[in-house]
HTML snippet that shows the backbone in 3Dmol.js (N, CA, C, O; Angstrom):
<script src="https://3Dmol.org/build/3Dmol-min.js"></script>
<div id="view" style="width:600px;height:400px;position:relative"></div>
<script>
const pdb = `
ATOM      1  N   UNK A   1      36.359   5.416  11.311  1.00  0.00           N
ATOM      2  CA  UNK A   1      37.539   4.731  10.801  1.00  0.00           C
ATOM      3  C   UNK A   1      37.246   4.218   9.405  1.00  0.00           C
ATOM      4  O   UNK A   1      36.265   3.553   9.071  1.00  0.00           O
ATOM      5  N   UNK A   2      38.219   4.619   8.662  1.00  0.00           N
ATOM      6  CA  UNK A   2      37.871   4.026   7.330  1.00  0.00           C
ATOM      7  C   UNK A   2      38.444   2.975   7.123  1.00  0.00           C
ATOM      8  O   UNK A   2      39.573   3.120   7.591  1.00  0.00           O
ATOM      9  N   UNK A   3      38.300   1.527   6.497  1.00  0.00           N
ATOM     10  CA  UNK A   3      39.003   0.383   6.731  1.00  0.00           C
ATOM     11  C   UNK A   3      39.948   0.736   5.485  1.00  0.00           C
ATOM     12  O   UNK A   3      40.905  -0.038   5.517  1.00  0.00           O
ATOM     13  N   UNK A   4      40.011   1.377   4.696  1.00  0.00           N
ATOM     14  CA  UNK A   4      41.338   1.636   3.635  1.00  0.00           C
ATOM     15  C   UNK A   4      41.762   2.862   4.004  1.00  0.00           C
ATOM     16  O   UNK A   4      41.767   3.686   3.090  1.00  0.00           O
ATOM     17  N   UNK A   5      42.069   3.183   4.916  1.00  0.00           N
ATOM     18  CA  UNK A   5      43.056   4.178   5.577  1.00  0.00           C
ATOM     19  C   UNK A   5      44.033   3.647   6.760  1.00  0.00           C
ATOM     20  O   UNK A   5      43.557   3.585   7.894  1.00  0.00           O
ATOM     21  N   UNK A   6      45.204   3.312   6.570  1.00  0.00           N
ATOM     22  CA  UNK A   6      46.576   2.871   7.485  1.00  0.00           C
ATOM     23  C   UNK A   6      46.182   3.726   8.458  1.00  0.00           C
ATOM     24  O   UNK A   6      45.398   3.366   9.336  1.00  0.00           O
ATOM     25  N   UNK A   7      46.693   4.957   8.396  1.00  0.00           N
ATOM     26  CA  UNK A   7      46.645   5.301   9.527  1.00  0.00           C
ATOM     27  C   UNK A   7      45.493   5.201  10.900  1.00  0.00           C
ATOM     28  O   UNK A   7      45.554   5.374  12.117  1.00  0.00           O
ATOM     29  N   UNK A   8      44.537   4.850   9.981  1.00  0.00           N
ATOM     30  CA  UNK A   8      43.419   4.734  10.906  1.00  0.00           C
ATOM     31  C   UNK A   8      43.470   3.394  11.851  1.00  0.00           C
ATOM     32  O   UNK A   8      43.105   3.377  13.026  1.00  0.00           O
ATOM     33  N   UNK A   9      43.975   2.304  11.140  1.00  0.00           N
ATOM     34  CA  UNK A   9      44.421   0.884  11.622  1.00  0.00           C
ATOM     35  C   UNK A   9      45.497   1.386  12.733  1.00  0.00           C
ATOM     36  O   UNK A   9      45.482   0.948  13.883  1.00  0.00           O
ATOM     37  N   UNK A  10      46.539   2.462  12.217  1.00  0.00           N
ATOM     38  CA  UNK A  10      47.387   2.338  13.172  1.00  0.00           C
ATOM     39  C   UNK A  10      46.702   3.080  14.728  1.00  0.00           C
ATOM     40  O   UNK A  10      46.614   2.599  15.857  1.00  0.00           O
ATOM     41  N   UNK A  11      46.309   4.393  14.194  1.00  0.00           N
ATOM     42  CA  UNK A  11      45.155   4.882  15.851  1.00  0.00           C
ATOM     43  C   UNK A  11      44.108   3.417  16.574  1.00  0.00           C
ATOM     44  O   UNK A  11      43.794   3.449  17.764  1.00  0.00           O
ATOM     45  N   UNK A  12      43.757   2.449  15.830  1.00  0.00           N
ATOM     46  CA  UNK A  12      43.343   1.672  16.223  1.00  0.00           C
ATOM     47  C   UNK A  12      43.757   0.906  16.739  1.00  0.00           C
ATOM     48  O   UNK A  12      42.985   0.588  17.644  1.00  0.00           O
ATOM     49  N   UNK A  13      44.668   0.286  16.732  1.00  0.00           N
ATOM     50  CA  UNK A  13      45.816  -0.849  17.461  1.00  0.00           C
ATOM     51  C   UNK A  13      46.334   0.043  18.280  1.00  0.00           C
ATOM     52  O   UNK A  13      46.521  -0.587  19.321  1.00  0.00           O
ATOM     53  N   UNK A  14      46.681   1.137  18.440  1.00  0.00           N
ATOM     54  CA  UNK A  14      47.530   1.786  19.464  1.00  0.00           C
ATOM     55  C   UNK A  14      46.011   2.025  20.502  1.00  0.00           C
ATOM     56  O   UNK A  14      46.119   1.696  21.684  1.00  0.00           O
ATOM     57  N   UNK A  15      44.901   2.488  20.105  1.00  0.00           N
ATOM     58  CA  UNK A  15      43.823   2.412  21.408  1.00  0.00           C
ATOM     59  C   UNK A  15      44.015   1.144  22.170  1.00  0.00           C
ATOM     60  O   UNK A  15      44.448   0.885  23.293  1.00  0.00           O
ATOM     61  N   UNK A  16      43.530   0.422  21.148  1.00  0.00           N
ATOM     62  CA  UNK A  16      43.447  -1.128  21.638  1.00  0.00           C
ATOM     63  C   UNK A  16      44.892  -1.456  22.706  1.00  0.00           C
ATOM     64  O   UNK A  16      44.928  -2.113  23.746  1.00  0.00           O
ATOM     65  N   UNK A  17      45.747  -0.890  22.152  1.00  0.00           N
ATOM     66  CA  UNK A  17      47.278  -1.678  23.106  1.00  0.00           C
ATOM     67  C   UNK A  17      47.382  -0.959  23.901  1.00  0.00           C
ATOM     68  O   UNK A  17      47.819  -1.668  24.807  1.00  0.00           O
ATOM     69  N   UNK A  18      47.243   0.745  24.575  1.00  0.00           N
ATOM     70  CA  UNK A  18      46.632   1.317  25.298  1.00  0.00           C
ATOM     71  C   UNK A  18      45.750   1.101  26.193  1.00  0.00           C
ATOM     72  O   UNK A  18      46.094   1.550  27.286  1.00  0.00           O
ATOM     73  N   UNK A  19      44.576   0.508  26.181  1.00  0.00           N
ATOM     74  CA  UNK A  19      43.047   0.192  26.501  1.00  0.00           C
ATOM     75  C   UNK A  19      42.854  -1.259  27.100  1.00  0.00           C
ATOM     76  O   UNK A  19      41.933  -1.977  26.710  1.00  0.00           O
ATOM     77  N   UNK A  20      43.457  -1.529  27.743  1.00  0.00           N
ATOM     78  CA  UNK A  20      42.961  -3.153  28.562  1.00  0.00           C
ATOM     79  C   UNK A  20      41.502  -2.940  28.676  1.00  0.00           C
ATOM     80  O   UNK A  20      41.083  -3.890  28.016  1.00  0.00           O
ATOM     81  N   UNK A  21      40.538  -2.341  29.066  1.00  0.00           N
ATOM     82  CA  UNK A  21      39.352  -2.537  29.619  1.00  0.00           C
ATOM     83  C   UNK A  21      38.527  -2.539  28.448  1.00  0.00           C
ATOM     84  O   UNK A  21      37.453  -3.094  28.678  1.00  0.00           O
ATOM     85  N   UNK A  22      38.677  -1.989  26.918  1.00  0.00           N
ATOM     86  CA  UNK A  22      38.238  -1.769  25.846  1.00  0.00           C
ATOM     87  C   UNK A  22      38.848  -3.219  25.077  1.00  0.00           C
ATOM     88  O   UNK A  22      38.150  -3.794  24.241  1.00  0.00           O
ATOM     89  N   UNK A  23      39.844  -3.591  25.352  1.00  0.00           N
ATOM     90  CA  UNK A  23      40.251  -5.388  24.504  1.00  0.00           C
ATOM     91  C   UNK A  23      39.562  -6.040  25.386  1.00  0.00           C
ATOM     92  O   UNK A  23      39.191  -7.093  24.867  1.00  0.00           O
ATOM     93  N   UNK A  24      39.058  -5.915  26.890  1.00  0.00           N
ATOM     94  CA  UNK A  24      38.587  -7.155  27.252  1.00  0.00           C
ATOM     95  C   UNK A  24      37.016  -7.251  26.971  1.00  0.00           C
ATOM     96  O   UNK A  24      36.409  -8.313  26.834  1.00  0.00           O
ATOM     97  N   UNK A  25      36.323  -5.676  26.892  1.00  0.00           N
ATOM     98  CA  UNK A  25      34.995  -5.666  26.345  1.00  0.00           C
ATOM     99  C   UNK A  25      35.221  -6.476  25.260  1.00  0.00           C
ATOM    100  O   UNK A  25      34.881  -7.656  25.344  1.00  0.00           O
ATOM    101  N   UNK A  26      35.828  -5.985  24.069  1.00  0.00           N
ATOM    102  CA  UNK A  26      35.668  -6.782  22.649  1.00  0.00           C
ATOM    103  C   UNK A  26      36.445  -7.820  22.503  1.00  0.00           C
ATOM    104  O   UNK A  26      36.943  -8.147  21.425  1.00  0.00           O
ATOM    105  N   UNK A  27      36.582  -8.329  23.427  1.00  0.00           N
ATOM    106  CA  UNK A  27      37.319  -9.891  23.647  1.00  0.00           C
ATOM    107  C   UNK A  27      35.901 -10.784  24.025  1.00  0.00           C
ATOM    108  O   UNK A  27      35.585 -11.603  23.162  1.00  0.00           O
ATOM    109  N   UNK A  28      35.043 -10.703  25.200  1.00  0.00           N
ATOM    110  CA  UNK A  28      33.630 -11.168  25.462  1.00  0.00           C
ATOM    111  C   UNK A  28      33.170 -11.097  24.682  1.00  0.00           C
ATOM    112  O   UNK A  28      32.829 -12.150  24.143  1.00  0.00           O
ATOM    113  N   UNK A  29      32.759  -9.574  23.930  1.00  0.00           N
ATOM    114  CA  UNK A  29      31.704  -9.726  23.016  1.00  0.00           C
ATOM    115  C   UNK A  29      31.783 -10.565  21.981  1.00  0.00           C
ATOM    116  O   UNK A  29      30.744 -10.837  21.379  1.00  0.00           O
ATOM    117  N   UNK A  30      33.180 -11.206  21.525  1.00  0.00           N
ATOM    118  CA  UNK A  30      33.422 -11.956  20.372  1.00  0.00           C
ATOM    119  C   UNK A  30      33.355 -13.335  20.947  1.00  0.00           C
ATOM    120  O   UNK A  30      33.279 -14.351  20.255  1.00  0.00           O
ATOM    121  N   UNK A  31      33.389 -13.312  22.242  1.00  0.00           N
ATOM    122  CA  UNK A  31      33.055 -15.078  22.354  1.00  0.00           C
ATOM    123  C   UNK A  31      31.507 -14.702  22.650  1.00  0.00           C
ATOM    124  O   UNK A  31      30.986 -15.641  22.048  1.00  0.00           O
ATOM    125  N   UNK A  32      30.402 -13.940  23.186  1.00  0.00           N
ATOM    126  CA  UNK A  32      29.360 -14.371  23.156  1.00  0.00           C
ATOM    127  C   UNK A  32      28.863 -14.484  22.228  1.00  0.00           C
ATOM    128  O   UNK A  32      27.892 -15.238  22.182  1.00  0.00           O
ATOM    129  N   UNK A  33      29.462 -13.524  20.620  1.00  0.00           N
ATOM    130  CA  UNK A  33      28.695 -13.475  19.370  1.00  0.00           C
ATOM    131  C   UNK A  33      29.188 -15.306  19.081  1.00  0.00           C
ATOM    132  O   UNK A  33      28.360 -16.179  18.824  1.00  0.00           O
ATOM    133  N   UNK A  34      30.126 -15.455  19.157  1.00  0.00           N
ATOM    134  CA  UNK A  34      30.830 -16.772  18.897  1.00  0.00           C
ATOM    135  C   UNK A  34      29.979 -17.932  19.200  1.00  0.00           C
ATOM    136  O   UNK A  34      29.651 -18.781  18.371  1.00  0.00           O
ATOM    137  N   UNK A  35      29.498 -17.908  20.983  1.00  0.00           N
ATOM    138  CA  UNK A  35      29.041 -18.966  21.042  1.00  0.00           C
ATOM    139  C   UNK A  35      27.398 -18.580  20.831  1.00  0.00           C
ATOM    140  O   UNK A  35      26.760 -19.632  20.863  1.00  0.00           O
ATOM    141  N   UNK A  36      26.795 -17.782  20.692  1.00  0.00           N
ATOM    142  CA  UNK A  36      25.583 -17.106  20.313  1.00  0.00           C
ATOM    143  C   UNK A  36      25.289 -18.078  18.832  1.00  0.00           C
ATOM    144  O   UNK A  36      24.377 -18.905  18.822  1.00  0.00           O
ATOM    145  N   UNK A  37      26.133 -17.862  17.686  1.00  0.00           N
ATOM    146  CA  UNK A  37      26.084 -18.302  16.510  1.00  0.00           C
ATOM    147  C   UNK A  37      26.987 -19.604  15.872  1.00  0.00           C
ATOM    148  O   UNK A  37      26.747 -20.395  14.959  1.00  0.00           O
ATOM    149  N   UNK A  38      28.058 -19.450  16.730  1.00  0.00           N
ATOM    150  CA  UNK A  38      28.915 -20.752  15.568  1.00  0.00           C
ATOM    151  C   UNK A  38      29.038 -22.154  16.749  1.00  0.00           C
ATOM    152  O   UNK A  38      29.883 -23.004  16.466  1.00  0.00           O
ATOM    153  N   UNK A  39      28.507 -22.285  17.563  1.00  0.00           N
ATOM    154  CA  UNK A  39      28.932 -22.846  18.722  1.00  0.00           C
ATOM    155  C   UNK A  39      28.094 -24.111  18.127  1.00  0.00           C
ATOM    156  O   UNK A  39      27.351 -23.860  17.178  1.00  0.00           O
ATOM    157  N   UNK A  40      28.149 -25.325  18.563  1.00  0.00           N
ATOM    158  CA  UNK A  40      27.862 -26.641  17.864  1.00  0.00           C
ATOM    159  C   UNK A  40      25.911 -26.519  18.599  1.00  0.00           C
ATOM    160  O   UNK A  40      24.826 -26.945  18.201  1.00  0.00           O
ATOM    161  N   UNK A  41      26.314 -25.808  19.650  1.00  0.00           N
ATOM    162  CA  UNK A  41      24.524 -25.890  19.494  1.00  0.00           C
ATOM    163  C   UNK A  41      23.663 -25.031  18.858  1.00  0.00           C
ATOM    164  O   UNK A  41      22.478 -25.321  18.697  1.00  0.00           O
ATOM    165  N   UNK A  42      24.265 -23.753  18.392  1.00  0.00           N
ATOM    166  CA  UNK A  42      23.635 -22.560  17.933  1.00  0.00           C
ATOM    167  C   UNK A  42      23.498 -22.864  16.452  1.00  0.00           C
ATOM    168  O   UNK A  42      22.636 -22.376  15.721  1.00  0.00           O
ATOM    169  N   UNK A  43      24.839 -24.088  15.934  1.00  0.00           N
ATOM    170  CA  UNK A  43      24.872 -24.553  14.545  1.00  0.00           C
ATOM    171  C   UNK A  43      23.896 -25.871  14.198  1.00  0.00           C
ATOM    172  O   UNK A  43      23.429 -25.883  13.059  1.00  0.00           O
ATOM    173  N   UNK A  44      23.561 -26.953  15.063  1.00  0.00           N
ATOM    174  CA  UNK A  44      22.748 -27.515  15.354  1.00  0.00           C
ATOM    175  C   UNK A  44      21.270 -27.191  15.083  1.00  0.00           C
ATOM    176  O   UNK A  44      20.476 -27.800  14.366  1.00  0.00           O
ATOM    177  N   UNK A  45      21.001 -25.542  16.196  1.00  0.00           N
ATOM    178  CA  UNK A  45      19.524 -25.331  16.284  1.00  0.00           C
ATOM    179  C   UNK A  45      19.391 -24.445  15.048  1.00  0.00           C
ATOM    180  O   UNK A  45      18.208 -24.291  14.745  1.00  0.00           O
ATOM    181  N   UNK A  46      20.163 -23.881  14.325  1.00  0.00           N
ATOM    182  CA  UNK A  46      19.867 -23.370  13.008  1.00  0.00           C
ATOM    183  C   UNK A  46      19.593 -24.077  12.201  1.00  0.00           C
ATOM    184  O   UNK A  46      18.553 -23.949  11.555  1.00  0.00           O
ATOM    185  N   UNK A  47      20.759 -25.367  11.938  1.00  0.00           N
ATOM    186  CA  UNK A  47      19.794 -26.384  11.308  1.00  0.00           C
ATOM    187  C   UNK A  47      18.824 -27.076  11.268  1.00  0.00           C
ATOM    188  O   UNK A  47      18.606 -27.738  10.253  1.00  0.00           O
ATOM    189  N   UNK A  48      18.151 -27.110  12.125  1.00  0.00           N
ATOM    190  CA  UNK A  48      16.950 -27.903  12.233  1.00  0.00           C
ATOM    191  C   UNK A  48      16.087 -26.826  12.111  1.00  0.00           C
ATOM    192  O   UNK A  48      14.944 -27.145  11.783  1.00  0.00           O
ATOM    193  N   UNK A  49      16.282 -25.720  12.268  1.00  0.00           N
ATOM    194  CA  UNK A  49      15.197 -24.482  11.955  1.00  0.00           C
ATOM    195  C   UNK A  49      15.064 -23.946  10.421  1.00  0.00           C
ATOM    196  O   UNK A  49      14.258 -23.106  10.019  1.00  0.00           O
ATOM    197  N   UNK A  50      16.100 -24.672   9.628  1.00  0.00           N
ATOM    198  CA  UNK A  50      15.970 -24.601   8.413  1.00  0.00           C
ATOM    199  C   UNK A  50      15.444 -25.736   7.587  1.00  0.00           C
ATOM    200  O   UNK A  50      14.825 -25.532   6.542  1.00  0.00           O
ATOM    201  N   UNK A  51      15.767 -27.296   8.200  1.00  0.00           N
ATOM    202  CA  UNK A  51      14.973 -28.390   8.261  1.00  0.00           C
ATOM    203  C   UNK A  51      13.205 -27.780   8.507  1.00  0.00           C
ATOM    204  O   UNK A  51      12.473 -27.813   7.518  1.00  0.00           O
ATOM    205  N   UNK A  52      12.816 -27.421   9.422  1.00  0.00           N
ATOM    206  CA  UNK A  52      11.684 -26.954   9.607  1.00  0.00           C
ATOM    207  C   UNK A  52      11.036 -26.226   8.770  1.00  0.00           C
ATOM    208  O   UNK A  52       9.868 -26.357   8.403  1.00  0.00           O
ATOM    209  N   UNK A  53      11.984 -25.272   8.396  1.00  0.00           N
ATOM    210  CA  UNK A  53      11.268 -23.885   7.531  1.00  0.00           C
ATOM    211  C   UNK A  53      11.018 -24.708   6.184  1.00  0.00           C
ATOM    212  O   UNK A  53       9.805 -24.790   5.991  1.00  0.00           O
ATOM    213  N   UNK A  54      11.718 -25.306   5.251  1.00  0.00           N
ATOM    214  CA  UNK A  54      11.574 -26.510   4.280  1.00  0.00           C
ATOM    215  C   UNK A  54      10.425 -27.532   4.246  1.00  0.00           C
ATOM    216  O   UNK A  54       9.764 -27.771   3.236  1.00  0.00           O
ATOM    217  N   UNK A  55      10.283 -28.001   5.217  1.00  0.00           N
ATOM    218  CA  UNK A  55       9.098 -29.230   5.163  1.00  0.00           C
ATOM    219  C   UNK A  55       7.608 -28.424   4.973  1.00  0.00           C
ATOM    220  O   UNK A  55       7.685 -27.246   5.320  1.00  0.00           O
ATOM    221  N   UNK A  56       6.693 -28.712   4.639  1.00  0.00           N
ATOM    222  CA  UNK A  56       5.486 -28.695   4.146  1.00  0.00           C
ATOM    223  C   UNK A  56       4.574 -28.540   5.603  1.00  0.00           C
ATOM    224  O   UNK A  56       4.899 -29.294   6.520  1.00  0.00           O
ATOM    225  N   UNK A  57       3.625 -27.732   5.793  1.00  0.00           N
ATOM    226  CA  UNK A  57       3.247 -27.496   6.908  1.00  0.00           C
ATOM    227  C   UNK A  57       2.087 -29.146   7.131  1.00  0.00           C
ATOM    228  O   UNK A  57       1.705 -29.890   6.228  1.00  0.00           O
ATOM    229  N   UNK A  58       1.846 -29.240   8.391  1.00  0.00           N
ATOM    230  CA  UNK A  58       0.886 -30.444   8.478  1.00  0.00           C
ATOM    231  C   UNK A  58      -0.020 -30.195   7.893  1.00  0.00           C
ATOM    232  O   UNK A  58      -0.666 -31.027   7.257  1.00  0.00           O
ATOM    233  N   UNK A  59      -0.319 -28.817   7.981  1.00  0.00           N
ATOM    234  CA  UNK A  59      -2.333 -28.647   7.991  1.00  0.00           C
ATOM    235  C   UNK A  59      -2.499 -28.814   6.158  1.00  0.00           C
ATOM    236  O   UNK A  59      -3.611 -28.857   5.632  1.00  0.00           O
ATOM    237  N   UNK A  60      -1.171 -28.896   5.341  1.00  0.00           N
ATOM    238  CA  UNK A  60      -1.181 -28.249   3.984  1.00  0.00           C
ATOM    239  C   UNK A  60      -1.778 -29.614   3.606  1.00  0.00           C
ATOM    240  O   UNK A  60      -1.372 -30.670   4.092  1.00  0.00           O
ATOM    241  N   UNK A  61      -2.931 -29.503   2.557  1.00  0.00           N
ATOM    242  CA  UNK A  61      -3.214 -30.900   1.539  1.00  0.00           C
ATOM    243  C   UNK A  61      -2.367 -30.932  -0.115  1.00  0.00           C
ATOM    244  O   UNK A  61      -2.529 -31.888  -0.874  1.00  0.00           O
TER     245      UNK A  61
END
`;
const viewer = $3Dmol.createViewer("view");
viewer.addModel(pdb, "pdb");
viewer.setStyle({}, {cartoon: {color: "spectrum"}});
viewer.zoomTo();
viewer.render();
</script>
């Protein structure tokens, strides 16, 4: 699919509105990527893993 080709958008929405079992796969997969990455704990533990990566190791003089 080329994303600057219409018609290709349109074969795509017509699978999709066609396809219940193919919208509900990529319906999950977008909440596990969702809560995988943007979810207040996944945004949380990134930050502090970037807090981490920043600070100066102990052992360093």
């Amino acid at each position: 699919m080329s994303p600057d080709n219409p018609s290709d958008w349109v074969k795509a929405l017509q699978r999709l509105r066609e396809n219940k079992a193919l919208r509900d796969q990529i319906g999950q997969q977008a909440k596990a990527d969702f809560l995988a990455r943007y979810s207040r704990i996944a945004r949380a533990t990134n930050i502090l893993e970037e807090i981490k990566s920043r600070m100066p190791s102990s052992g360093s003089s």
